[in-house]
C-alpha positions as a Markdown table, in Angstrom:
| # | Residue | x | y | z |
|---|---|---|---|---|
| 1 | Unk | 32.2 | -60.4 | 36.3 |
| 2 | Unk | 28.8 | -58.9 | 37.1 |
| 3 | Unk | 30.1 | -55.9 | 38.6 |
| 4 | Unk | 32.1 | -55.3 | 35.5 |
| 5 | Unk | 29.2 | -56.0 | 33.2 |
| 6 | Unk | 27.1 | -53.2 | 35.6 |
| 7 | Unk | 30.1 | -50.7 | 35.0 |
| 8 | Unk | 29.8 | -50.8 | 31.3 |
| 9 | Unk | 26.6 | -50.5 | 31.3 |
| 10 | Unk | 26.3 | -47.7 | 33.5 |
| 11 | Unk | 29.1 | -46.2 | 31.1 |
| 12 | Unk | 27.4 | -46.4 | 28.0 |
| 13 | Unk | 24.2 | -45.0 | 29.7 |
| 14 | Unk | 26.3 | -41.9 | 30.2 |
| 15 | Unk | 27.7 | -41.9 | 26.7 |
| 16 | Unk | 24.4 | -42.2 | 25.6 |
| 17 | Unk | 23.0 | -39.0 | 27.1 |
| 18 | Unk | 21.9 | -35.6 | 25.7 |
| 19 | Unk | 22.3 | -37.4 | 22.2 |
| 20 | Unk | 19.2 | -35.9 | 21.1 |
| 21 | Unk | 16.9 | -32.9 | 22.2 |
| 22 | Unk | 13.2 | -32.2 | 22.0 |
| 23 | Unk | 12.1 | -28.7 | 20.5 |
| 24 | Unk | 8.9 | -27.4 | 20.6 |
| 25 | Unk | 7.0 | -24.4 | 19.1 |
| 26 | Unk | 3.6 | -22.6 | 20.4 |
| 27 | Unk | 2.5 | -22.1 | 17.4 |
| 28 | Unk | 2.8 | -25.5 | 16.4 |
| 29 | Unk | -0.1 | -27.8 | 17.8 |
| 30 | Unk | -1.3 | -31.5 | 16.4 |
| 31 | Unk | -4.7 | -30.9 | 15.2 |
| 32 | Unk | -7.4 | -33.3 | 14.2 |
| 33 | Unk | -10.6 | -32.6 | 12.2 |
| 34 | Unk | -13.8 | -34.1 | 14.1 |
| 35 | Unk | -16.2 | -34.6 | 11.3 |
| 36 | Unk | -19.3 | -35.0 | 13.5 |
| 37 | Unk | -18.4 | -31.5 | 14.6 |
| 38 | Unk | -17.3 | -29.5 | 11.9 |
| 39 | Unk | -13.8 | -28.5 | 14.3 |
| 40 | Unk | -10.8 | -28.6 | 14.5 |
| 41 | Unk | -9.4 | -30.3 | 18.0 |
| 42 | Unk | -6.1 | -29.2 | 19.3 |
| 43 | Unk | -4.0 | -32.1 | 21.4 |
| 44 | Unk | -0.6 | -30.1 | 22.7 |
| 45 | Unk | 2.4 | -29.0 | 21.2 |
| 46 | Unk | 4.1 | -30.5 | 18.2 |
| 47 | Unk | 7.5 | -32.0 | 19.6 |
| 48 | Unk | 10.2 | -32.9 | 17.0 |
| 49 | Unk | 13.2 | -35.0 | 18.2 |
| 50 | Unk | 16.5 | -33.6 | 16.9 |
| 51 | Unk | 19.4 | -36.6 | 17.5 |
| 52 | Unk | 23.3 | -35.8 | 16.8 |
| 53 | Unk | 23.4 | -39.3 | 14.9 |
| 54 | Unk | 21.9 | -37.6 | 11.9 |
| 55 | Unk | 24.3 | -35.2 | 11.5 |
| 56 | Unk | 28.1 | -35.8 | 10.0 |
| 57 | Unk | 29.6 | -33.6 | 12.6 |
| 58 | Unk | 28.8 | -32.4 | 16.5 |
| 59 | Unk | 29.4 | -28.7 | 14.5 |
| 60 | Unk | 26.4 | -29.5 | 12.4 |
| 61 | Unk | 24.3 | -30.8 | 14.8 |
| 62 | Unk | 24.7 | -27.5 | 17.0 |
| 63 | Unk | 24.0 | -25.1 | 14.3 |
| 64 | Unk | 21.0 | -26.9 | 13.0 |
| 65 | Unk | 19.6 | -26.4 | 17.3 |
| 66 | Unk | 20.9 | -22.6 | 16.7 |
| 67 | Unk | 18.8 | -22.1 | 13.6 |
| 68 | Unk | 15.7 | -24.0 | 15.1 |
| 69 | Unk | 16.2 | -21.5 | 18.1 |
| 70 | Unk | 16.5 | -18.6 | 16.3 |
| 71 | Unk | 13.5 | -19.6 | 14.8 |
| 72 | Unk | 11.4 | -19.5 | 18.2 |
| 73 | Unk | 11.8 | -23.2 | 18.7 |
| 74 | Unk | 12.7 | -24.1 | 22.5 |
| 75 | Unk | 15.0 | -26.9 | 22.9 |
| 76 | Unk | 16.0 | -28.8 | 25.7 |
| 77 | Unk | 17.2 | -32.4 | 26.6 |
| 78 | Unk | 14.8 | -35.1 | 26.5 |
| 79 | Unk | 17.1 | -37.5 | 28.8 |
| 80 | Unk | 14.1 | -37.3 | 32.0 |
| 81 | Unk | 11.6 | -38.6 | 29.8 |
């Protein structure tokens, strides 16, 4: 029974994967105002999460990546992190 119960759930891990991918910009950065200073800090790259589950179709979900990478966004698969 265990080893059946393992199975699935190594299954559905699999199912799971490339479900959603992380696009980033570079010249998109999260910035916070330090009012002792006067500046603006910069803390990395804005990374938005883009997940097939929002969209009604895998069609849709493909062309909304294509428009994001025509627009200088770089996706890629956020299943390593």
């Amino acid at each position: 029974m265990k080893k059946i119960l393992f199975m699935v759930a190594v299954a559905f891990a699999f199912t799971a994967c490339n479900k959603c991918v992380e696009c980033t910009h570079d010249d998109y950065e999260y910035e916070t105002y330090n009012v002792n200073t006067g500046e603006y800090e910069t803390h990395g790259d804005y990374i938005e999460e883009v997940c097939s589950d929002n969209f009604e179709s895998k069609d849709d979900y493909k062309d909304y990546l294509d428009a994001m990478e025509d627009n200088d966004w770089e996706c890629k698969s956020d299943f390593w992190n």
